[in-house]
MDAnalysis code that builds the backbone (N, CA, C; Angstrom):
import MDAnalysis as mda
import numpy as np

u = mda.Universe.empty(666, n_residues=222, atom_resindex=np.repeat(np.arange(222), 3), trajectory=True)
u.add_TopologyAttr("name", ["N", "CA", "C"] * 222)
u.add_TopologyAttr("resid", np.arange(1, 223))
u.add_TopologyAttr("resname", ["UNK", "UNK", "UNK", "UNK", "UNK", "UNK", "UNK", "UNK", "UNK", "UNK", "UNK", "UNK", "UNK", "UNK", "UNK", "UNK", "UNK", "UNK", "UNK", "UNK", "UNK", "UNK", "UNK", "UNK", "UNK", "UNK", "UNK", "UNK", "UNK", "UNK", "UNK", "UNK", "UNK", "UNK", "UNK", "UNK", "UNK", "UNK", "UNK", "UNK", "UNK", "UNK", "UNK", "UNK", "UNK", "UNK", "UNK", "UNK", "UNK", "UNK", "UNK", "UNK", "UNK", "UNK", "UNK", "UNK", "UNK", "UNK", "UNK", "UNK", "UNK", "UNK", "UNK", "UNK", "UNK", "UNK", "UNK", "UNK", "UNK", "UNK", "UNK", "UNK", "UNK", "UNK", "UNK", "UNK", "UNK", "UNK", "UNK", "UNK", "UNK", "UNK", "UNK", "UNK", "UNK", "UNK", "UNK", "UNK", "UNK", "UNK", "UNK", "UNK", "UNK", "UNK", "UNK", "UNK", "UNK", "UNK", "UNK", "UNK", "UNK", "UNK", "UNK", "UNK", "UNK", "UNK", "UNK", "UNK", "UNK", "UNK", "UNK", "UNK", "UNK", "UNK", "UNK", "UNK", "UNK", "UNK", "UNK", "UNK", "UNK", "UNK", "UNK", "UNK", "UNK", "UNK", "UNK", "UNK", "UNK", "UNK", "UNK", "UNK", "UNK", "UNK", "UNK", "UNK", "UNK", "UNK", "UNK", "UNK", "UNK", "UNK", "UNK", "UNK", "UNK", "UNK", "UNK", "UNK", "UNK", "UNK", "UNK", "UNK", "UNK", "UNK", "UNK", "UNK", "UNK", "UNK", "UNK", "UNK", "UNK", "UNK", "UNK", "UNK", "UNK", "UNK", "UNK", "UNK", "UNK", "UNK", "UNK", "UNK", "UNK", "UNK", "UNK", "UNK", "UNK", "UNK", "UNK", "UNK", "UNK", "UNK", "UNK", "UNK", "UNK", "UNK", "UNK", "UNK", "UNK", "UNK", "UNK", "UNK", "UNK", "UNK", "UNK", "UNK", "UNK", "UNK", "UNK", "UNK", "UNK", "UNK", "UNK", "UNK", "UNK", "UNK", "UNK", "UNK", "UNK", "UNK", "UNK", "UNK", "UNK", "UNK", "UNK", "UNK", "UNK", "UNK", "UNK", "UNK", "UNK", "UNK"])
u.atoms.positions = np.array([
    [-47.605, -30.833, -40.538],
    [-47.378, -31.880, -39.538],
    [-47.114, -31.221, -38.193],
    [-47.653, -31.570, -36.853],
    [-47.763, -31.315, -35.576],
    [-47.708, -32.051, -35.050],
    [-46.942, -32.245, -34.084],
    [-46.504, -33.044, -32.670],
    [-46.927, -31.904, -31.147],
    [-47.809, -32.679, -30.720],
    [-48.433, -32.168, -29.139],
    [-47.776, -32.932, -28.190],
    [-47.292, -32.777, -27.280],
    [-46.440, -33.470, -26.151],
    [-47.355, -33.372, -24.904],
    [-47.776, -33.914, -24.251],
    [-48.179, -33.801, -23.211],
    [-48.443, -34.759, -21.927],
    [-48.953, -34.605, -20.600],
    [-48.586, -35.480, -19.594],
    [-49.811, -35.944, -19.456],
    [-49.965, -37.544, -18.949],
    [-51.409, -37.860, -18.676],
    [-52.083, -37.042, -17.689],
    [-51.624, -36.216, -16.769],
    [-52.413, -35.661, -16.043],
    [-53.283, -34.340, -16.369],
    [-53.179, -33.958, -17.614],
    [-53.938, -33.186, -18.307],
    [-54.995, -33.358, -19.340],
    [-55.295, -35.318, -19.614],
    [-56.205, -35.864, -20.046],
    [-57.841, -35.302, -19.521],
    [-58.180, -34.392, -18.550],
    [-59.592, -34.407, -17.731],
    [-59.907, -32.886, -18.553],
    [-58.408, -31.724, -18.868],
    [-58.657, -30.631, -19.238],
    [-59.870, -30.221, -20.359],
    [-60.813, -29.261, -20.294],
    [-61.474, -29.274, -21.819],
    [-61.030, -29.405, -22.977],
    [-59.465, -28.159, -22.725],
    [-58.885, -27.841, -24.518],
    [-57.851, -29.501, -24.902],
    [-58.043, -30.448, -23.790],
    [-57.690, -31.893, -24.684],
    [-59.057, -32.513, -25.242],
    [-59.880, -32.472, -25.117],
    [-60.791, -33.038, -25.208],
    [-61.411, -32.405, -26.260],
    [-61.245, -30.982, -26.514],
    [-61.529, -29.704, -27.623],
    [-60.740, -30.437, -28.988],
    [-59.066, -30.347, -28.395],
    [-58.233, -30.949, -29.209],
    [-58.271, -32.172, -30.188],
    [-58.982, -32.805, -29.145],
    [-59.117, -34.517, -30.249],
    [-60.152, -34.407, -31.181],
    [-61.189, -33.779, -30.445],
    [-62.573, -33.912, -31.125],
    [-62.048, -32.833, -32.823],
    [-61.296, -31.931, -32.491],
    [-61.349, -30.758, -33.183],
    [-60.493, -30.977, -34.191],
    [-59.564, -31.811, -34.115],
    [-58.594, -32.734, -34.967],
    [-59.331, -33.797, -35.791],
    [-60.129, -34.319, -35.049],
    [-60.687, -35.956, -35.609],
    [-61.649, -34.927, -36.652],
    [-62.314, -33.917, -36.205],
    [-63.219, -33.945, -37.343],
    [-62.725, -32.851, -38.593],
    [-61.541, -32.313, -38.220],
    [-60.900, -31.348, -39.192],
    [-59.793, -32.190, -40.314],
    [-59.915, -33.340, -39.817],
    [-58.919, -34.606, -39.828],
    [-57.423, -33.863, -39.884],
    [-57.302, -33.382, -39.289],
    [-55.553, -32.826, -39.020],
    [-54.467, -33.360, -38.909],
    [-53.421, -33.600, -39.658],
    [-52.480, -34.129, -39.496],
    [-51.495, -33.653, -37.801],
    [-52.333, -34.616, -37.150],
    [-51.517, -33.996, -35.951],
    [-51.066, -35.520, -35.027],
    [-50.233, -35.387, -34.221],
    [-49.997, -36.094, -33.498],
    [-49.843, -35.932, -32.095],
    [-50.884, -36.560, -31.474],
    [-50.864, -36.320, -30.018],
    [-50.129, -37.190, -28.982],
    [-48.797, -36.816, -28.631],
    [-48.409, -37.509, -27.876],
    [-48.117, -37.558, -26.445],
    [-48.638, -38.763, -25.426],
    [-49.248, -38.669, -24.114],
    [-48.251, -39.230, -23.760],
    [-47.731, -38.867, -22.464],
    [-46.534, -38.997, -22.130],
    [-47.184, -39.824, -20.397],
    [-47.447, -40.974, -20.115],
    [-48.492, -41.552, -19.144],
    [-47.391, -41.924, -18.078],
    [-46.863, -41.001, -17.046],
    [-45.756, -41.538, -15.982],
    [-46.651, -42.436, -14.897],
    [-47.533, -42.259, -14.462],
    [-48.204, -42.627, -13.858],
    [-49.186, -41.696, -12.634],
    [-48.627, -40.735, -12.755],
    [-49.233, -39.916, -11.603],
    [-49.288, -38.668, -12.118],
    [-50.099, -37.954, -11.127],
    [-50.665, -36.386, -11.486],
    [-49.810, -36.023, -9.576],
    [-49.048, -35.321, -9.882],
    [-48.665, -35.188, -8.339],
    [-48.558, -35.918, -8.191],
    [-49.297, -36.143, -6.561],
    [-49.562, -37.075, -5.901],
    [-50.076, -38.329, -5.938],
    [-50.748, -38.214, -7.307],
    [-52.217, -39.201, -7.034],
    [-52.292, -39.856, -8.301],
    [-52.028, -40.969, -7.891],
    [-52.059, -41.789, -8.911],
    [-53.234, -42.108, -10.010],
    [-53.038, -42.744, -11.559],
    [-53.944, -42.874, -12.380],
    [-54.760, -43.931, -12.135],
    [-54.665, -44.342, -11.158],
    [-55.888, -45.638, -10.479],
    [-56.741, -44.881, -10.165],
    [-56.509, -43.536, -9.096],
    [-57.519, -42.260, -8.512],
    [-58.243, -41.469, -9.230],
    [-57.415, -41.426, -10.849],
    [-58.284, -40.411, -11.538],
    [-59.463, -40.839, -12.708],
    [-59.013, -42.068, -12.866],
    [-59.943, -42.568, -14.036],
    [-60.159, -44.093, -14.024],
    [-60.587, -44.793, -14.249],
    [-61.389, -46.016, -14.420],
    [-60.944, -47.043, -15.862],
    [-60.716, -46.160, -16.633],
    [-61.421, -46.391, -18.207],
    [-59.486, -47.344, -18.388],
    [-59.736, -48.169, -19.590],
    [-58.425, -48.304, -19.851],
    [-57.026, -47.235, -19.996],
    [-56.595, -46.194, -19.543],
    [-55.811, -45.509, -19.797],
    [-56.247, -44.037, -20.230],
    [-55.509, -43.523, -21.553],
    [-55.563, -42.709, -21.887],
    [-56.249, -43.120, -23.574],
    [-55.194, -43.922, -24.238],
    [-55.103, -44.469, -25.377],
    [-56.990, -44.534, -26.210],
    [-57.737, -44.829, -24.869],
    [-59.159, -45.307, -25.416],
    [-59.984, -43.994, -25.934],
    [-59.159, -42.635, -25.000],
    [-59.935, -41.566, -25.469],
    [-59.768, -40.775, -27.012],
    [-58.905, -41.158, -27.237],
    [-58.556, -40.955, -28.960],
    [-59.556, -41.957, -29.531],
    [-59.554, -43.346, -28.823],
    [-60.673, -43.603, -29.988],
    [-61.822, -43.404, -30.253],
    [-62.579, -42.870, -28.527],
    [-63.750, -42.521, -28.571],
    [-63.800, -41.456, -29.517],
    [-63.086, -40.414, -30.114],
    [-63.055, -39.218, -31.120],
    [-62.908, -40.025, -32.340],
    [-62.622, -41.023, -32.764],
    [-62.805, -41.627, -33.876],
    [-61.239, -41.383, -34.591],
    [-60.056, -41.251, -33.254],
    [-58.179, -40.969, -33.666],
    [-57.973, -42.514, -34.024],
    [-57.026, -42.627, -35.167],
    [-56.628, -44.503, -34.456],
    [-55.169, -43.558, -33.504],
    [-55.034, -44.984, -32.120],
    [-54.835, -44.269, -30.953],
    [-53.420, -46.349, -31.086],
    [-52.549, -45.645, -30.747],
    [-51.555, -46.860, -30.191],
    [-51.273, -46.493, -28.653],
    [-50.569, -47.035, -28.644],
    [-50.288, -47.564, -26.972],
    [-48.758, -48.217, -27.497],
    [-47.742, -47.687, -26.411],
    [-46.363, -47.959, -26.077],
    [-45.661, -48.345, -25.280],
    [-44.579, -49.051, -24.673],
    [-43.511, -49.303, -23.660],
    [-43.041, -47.728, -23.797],
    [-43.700, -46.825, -23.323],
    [-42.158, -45.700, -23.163],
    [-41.210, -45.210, -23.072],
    [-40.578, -46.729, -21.960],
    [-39.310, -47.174, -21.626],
    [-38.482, -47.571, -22.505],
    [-39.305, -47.755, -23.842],
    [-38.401, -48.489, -24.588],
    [-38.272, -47.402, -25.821],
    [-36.789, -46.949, -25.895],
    [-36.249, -46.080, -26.678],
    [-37.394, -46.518, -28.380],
    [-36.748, -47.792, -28.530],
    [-36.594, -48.594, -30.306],
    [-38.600, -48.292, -30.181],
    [-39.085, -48.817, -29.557],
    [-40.196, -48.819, -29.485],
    [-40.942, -47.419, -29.723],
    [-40.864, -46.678, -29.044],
    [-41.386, -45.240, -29.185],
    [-41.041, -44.447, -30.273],
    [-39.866, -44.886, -31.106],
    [-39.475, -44.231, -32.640],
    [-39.986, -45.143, -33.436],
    [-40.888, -46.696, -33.365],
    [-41.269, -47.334, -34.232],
    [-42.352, -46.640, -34.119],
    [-43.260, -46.617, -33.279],
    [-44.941, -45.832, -32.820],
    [-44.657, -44.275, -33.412],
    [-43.896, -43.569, -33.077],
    [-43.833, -42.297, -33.677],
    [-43.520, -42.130, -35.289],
    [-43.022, -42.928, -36.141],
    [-42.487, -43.136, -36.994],
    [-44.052, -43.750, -37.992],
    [-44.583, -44.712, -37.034],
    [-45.585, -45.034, -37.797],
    [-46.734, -44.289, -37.909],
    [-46.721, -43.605, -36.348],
    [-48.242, -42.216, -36.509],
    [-47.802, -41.685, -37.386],
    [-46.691, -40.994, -37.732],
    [-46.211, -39.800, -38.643],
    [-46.558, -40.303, -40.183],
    [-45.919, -41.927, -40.909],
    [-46.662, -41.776, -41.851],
    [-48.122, -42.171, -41.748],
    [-48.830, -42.331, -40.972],
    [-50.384, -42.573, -41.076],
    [-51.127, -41.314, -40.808],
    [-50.469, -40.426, -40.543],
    [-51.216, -38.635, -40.257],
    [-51.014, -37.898, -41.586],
    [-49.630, -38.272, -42.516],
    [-49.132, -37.646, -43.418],
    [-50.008, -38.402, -44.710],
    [-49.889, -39.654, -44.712],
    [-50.596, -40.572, -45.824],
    [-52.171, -40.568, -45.595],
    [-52.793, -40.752, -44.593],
    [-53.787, -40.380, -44.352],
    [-54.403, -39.214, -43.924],
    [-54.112, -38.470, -43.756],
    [-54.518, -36.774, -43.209],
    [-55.350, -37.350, -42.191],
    [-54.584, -37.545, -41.044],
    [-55.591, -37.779, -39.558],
    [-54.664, -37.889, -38.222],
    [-55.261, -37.173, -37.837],
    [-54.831, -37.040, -36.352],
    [-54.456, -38.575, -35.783],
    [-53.461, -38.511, -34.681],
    [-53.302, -39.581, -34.246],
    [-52.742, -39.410, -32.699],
    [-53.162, -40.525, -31.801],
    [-52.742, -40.297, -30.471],
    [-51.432, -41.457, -30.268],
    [-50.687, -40.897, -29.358],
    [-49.866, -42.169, -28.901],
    [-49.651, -41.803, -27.186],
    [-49.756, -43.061, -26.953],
    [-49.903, -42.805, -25.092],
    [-48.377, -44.076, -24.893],
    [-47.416, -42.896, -24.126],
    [-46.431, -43.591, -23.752],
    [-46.775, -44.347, -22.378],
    [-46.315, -45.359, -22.271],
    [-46.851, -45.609, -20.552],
    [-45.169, -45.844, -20.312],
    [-44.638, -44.942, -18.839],
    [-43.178, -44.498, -18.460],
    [-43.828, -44.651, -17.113],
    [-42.772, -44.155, -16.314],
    [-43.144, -43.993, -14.668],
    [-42.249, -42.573, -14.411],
    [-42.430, -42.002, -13.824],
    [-42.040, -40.712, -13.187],
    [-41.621, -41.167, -11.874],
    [-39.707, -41.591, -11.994],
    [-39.065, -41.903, -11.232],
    [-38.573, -41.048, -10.180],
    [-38.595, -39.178, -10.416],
    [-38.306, -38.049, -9.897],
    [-39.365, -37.688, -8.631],
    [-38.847, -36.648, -8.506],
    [-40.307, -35.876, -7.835],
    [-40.968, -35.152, -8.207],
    [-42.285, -34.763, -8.235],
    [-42.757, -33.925, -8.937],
    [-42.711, -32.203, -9.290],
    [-41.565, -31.978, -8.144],
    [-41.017, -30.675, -8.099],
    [-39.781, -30.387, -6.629],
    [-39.081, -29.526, -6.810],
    [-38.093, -29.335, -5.953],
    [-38.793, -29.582, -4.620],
    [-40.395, -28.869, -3.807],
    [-40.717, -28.912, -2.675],
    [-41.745, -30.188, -3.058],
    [-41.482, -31.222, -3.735],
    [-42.061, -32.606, -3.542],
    [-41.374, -33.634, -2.709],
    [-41.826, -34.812, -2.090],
    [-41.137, -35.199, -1.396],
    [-41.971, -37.157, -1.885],
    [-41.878, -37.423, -3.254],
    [-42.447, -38.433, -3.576],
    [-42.636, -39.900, -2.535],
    [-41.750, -39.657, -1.591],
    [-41.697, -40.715, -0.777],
    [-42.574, -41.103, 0.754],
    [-43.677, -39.877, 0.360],
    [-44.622, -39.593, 1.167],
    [-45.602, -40.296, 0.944],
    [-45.717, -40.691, -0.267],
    [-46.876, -41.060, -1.355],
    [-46.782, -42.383, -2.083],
    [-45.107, -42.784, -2.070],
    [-44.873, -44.381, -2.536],
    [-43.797, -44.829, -2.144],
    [-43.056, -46.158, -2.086],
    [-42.461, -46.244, -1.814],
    [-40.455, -46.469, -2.211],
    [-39.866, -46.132, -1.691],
    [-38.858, -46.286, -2.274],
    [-38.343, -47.239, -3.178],
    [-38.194, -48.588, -2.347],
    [-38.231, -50.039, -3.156],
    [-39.219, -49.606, -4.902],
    [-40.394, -49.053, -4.600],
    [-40.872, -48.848, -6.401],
    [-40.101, -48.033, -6.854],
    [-39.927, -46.641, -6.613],
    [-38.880, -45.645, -6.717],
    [-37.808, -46.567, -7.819],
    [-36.991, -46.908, -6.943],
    [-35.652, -47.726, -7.362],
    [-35.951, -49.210, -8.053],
    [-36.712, -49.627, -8.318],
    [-37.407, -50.747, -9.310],
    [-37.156, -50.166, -10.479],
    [-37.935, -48.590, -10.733],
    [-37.927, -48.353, -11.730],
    [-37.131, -47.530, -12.355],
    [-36.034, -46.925, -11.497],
    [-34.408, -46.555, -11.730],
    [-33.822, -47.547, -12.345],
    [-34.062, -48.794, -12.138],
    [-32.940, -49.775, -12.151],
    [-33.138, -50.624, -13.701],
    [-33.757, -51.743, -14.002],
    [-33.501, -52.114, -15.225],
    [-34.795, -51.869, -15.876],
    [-35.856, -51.201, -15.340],
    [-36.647, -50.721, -16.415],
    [-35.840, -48.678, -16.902],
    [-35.079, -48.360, -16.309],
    [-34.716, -47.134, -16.604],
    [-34.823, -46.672, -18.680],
    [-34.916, -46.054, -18.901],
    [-34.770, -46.195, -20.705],
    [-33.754, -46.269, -20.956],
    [-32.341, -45.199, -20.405],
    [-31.240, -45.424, -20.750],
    [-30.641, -46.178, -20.572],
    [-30.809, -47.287, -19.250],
    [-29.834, -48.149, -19.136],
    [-30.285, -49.515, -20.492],
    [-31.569, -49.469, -20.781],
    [-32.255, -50.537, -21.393],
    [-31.245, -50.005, -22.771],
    [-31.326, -49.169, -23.154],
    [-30.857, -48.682, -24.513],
    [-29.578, -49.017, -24.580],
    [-28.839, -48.654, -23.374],
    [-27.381, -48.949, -23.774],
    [-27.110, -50.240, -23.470],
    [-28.051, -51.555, -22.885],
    [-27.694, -52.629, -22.923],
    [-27.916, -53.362, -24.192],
    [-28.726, -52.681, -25.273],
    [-28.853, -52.877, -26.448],
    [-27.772, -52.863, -27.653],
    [-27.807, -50.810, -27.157],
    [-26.349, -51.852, -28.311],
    [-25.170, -52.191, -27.803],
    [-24.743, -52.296, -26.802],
    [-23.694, -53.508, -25.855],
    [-23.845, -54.231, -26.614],
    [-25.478, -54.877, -26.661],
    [-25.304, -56.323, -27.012],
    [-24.876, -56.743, -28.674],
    [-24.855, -55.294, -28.969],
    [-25.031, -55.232, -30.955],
    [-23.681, -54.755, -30.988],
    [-22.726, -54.520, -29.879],
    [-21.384, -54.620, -30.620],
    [-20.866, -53.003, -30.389],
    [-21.858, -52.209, -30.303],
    [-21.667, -50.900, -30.568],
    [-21.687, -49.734, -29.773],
    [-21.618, -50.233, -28.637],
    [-20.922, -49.417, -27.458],
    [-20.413, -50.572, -26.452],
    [-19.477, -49.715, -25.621],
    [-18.805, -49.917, -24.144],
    [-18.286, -49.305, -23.407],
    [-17.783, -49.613, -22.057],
    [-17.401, -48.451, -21.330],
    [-16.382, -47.573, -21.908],
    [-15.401, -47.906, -22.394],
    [-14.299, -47.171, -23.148],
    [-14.892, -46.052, -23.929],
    [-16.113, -46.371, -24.593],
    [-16.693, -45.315, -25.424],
    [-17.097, -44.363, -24.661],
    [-18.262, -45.012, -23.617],
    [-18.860, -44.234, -22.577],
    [-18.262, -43.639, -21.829],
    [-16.837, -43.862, -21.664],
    [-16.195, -42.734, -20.662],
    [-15.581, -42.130, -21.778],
    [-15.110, -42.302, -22.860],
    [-14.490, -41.140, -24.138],
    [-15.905, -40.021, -24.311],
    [-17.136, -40.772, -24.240],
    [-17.895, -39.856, -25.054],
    [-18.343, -38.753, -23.885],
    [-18.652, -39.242, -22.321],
    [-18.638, -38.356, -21.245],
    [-17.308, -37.139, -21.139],
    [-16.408, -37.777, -21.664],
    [-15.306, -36.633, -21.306],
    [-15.303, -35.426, -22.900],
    [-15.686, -35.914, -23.505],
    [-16.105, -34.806, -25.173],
    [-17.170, -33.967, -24.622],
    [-18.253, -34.604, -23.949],
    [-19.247, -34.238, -23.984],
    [-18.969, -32.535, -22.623],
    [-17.959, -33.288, -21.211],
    [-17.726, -32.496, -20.511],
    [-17.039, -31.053, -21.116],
    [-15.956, -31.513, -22.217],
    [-15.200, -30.268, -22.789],
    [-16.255, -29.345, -23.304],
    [-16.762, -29.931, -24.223],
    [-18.079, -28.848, -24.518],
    [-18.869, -28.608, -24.047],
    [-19.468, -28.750, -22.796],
    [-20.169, -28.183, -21.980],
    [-19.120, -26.620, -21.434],
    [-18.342, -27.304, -20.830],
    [-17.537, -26.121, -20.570],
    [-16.789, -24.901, -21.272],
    [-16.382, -25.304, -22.553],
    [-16.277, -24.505, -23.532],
    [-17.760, -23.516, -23.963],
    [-18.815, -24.081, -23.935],
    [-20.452, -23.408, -23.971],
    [-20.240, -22.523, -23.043],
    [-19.885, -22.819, -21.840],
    [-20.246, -21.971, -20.437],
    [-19.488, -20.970, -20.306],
    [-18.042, -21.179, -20.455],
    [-16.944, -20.400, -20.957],
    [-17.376, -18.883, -22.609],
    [-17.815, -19.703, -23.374],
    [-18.369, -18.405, -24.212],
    [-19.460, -17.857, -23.335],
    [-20.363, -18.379, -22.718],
    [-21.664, -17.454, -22.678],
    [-21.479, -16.640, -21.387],
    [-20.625, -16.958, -20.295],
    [-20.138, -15.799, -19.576],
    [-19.288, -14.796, -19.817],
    [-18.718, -15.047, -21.576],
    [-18.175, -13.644, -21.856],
    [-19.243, -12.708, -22.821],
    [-20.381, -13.285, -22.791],
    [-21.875, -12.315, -23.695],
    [-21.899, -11.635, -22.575],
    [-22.161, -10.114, -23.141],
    [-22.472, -8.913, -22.478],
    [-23.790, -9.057, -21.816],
    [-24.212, -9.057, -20.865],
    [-25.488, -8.925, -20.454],
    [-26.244, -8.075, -20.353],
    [-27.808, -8.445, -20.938],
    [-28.884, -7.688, -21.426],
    [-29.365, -6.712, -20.091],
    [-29.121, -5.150, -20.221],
    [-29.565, -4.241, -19.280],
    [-30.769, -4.676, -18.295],
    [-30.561, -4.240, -17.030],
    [-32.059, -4.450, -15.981],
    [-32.954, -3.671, -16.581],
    [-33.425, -2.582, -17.509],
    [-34.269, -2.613, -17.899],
    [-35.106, -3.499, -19.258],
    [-34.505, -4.527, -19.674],
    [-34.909, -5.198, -20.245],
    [-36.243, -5.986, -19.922],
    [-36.020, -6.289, -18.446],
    [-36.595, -6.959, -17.986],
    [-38.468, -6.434, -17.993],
    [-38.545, -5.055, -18.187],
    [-39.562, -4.613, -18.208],
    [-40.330, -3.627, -19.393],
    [-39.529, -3.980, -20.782],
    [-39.323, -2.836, -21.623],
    [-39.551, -4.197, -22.999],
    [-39.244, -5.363, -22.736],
    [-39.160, -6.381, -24.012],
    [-40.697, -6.307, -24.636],
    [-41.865, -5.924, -23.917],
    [-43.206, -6.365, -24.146],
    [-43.675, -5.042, -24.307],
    [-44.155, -4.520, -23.952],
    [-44.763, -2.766, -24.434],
    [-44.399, -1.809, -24.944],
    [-44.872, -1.530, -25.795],
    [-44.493, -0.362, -26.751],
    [-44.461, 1.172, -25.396],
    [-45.583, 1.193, -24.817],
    [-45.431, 2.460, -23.956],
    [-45.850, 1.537, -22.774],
    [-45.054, 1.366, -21.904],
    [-44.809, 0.750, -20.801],
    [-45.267, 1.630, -19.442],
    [-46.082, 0.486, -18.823],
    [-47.497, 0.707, -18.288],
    [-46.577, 1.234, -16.474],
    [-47.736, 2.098, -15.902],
    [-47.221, 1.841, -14.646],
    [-46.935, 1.100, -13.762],
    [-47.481, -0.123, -13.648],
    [-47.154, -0.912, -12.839],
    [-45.607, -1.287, -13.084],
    [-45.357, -1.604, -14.555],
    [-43.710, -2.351, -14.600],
    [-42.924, -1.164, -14.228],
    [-43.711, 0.131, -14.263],
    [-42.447, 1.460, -13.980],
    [-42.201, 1.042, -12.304],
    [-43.460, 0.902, -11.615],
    [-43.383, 1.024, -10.237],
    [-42.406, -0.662, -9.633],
    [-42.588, -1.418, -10.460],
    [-42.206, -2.751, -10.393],
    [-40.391, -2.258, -10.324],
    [-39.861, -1.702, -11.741],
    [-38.650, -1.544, -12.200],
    [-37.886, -0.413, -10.747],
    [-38.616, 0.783, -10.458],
    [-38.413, 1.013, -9.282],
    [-38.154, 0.500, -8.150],
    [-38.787, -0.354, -7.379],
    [-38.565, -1.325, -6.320],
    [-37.679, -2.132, -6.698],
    [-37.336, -2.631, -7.396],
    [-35.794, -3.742, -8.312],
    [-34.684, -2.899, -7.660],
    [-34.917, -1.812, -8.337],
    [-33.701, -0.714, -8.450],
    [-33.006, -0.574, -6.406],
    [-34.443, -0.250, -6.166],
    [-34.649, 0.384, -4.571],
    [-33.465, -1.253, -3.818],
    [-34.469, -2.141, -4.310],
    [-34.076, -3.201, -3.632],
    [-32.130, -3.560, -3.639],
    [-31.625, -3.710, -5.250],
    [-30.291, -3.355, -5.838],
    [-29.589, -2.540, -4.917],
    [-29.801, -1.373, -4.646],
    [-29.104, -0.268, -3.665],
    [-28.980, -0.893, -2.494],
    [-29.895, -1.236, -2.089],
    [-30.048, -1.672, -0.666],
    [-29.115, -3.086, -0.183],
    [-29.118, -4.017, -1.252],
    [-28.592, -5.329, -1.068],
    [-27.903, -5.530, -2.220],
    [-27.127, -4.750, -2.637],
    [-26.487, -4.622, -3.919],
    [-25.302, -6.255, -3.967],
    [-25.162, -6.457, -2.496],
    [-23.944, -7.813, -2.618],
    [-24.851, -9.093, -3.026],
    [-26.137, -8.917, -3.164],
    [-27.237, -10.158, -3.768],
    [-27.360, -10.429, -5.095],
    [-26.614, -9.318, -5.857],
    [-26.820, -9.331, -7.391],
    [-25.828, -8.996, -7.989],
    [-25.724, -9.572, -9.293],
    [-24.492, -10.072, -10.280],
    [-24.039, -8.466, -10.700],
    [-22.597, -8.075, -10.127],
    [-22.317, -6.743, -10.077],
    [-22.054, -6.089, -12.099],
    [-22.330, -7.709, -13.209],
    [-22.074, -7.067, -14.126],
    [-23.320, -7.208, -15.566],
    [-24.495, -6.722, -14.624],
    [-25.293, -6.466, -15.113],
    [-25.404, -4.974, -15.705],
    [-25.799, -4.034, -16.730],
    [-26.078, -2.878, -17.106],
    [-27.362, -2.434, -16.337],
    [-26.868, -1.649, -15.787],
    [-27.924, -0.809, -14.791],
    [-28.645, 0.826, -15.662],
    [-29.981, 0.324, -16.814],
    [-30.231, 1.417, -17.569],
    [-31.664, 1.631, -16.896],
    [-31.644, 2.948, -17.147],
    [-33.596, 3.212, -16.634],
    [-34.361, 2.942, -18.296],
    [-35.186, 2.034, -17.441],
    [-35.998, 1.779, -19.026],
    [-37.042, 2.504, -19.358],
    [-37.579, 3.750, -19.192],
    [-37.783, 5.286, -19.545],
    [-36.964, 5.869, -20.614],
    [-35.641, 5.537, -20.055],
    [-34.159, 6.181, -21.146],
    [-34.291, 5.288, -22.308],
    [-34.580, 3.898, -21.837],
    [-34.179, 3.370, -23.259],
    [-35.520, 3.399, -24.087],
    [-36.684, 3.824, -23.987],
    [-37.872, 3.969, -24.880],
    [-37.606, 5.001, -25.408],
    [-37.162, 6.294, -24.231],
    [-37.191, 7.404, -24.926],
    [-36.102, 7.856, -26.025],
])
């Protein structure tokens, strides 16, 4: 059993298109799941394709192909739940295309508000969000409230910090690690690379974490 995760904006690639075909006729228990926010970057799925969605291209490969609320927690574990036994009981690939919106930006130097507008932005923050939909659910079933939600935020804070607290007392892995994890006899370039690190370290030594192990990774092969 296989689960593929992926974003609609990689529907045009060959190795998806390799993928379905190569599944449908190997009949593979696999599950392809399309994660459809609405945009590739910038540019919306009105710009890139025509066809109903994503969902139709699984069937053109002969996948049975569902279609989802993304947004909706209950929903997307009924669709996943049901590909899984129809891939397992049937030995066949299967697609599922979430349709979500990509409320973020598409990266730290994105600036989504160039491209749409806020008012949609915050439409879809607001009561289509998944989490808020989920937790108005079981509100309504009895089985959460704020009392919980602020008990379970403050558990959740201790152990975060207790995590962070152990892993800044792990010894940290030598600067030559950084160039020594992958080659058995380690090539010149990472020697000349590991050099300039070093050069750079000396030079601006107040830029870097003073409790790192400073080993030549020459020493540690040899």
């Amino acid at each position: 059993m296989l689960y593929k995760l992926y974003e609609c904006s990689l529907w045009f690639r060959a190795d998806f298109h390799a993928g379905l075909n190569f599944a449908a006729v190997m009949e593979a228990p696999v599950i392809f799941f399309c994660r459809n926010n609405g945009w590739a970057i910038s540019t919306p799925i009105s710009d890139q394709f025509r066809s109903d969605g994503i969902v139709v291209r699984g069937k053109a490969y002969g996948i049975p192909s569902i279609r989802v609320d993304g947004n909706d927690a209950l929903a997307v574990y009924s669709a996943v739940h049901k590909a899984r036994k129809m891939a397992i009981e049937e030995q066949t690939p299967v697609l599922i295309e979430a349709m979500t919106y990509r409320a973020g930006h598409h990266s730290t130097s994105d600036d989504s508000t160039k491209y749409r507008s806020v008012e949609e932005i915050e439409w879809w923050r607001g009561d289509q969000n998944p989490v808020k939909r989920f937790r108005k659910w079981i509100e309504n079933e009895g089985w959460w409230n704020d009392e919980a939600e602020s008990q379970h935020r403050s558990n959740i804070r201790k152990q975060l910090s207790q995590a962070i607290q152990a892993a800044e007392k792990v010894v940290k892995p030598p600067l030559g690690d950084l160039f020594s994890d992958v080659y058995d006899v380690i090539p010149k370039n990472l020697i000349d690379q590991e050099a300039f690190v070093r050069k750079s370290m000396d030079k601006h030594s107040q830029d870097y974490p003073s409790d790192v192990p400073v080993v030549e990774v020459w020493d540690e092969v040899d």
